[in-house]
Structure formats: C-alpha cells, structure tokens
C-alpha positions, 0 to 999 in steps of 0.5 A: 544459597538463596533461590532467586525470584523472578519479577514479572515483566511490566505489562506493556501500556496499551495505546489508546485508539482512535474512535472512528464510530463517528466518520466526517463528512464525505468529500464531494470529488468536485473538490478532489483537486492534485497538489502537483501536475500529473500526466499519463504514465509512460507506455510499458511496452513502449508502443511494440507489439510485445504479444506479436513478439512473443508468438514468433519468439516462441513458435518453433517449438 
C-alpha cells in the first residue's frame, strides 16, 4: 500500500486595501442637508411620570 500525500491547502488571495493615508476634503456642516424629512423621535415614556411611577410602585417594601 502506498502512503498518501497531502497537498498543502492554497494560500487564501489576500485583498488588496484601501489607502487612506491621503483623506478628502472635509465636508463644511452648511453643506449636511437630509435627503428625507426628519422629525423628533417620539416620547419614550409617553409623557408619564415613570420615575414618580416607580416610587410608588415600589415604596411598600
């Protein structure tokens, strides 16, 4: 019986990266503009007391 070789596995590709020793130019924010209407984000607690809520919850202890 003859002894089996193993073949080395191929050495994955390596990617080439991105050179960012050079980075473009800063963006002024006057120019930050949205591309769709933003509004305020929605009450959490919707508008209760929830630490007043807690303490009385949790007072008889």
């Amino acid at each position: 019986m003859g002894k089996r070789t193993r073949t080395p596995a191929p050495a994955p590709r390596r990617r080439e990266l991105p050179d960012f020793t050079t980075l473009p130019d800063r963006v002024p924010p006057e120019a930050l503009v949205t591309t769709q209407a933003a509004s305020d984000a929605p009450d959490p607690e919707g508008g209760r007391d929830t630490e007043t809520e807690f303490l009385l919850r949790n007072a008889a202890l």
